[in-house]
C-alpha positions as CSV (number, residue, x, y, z in Angstrom):
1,X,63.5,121.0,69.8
2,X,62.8,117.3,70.3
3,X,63.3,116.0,73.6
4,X,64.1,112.2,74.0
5,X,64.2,112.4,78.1
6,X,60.4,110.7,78.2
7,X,61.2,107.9,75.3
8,X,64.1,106.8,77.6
9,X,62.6,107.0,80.9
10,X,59.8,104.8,79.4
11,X,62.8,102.4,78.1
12,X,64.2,102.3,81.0
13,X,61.2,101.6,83.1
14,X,60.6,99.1,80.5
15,X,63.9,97.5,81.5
16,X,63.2,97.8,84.8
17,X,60.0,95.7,84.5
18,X,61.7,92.5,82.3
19,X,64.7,92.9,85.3
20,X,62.1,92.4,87.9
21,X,60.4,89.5,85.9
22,X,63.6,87.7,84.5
23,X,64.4,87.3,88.4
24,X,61.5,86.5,90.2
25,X,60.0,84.7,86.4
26,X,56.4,85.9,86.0
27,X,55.5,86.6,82.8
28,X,58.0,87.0,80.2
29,X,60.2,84.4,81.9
30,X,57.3,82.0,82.9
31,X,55.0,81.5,80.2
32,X,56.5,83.9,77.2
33,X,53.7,83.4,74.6
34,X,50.7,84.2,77.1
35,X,52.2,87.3,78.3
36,X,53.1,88.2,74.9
37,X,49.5,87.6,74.2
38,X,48.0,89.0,76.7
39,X,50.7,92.0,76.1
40,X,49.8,92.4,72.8
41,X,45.7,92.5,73.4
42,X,46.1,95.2,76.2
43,X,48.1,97.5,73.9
44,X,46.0,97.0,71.1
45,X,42.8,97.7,73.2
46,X,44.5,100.6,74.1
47,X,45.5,101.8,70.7
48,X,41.8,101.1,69.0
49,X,40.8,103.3,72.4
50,X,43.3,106.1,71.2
51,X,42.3,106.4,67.7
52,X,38.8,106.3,68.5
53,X,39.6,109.4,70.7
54,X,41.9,111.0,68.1
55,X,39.2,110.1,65.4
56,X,36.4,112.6,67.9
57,X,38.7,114.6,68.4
58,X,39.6,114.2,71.8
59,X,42.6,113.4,72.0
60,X,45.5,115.0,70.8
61,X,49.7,115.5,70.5
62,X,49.5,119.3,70.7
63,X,53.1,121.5,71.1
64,X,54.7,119.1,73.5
65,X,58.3,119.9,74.1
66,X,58.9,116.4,76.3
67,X,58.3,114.5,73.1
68,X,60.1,113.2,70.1
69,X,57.8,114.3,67.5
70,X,58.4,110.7,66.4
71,X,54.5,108.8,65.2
72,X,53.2,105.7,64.4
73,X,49.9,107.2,63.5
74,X,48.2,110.2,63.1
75,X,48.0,112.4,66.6
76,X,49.8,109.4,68.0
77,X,53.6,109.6,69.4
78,X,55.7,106.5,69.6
79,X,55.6,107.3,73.6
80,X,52.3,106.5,73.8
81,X,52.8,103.1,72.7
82,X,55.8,102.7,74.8
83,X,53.5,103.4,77.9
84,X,50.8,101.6,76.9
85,X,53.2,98.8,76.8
86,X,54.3,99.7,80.1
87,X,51.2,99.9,81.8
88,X,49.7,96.6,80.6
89,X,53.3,94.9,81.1
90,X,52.9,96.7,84.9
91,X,49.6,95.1,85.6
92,X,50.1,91.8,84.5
93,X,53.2,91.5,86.6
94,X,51.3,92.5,89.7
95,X,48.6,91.0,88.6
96,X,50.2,87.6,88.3
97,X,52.7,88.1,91.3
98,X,49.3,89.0,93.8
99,X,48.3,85.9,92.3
100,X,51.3,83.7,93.5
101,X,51.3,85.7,96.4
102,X,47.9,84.7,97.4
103,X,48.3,81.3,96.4
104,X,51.1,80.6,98.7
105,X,49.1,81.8,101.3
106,X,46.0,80.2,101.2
107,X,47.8,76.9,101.0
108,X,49.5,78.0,104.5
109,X,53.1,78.7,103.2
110,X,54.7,82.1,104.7
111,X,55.8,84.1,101.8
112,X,59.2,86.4,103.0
């Protein structure tokens, strides 16, 4: 039996992430191609990591019932590339609002 309850949750944390930037414009919504870029080079950093782990045999799908059984390589579910889009997409929004954050401060602004 395939479950699809993780794919969406991811999705919808996904959505949840753009909501947050599309409002408050940090990365997606600021500069699009940098945070595409730097986006892109997280998850694929991430991917060469997995495969290099998959090719020693460390890392592995198993009989996991939360998951679609969908892959977009071997030992590989399409929910790990979903989360590794959400975690970089995560830390390059904090990363960039800390940033702002800080910047508004050290120039004496209040930030509410």
């Amino acid at each position: 039996m395939t479950s699809w309850l993780y794919l969406l949750g991811l999705v919808f944390a996904l959505l949840g992430l753009t909501t947050l930037d599309w409002r408050y414009r940090v990365a997606l919504f600021d500069q699009a191609r940098r945070a595409a870029a730097t986006i892109g080079i997280g998850v694929a950093f991430f991917l060469v990591w997995d495969m290099i782990g998959v090719g020693f045999g460390i890392f592995f799908v198993g009989d996991a019932a939360y998951l679609t059984g969908l892959r977009v390589a071997p030992e590989v579910p399409i929910e790990e590339l979903l989360f590794l889009t959400l975690l970089c997409y995560q830390t390059l929004l904090l990363w960039l609002a800390f940033s702002r954050r800080r910047a508004t401060t050290t120039r004496g602004e209040t930030t509410s």
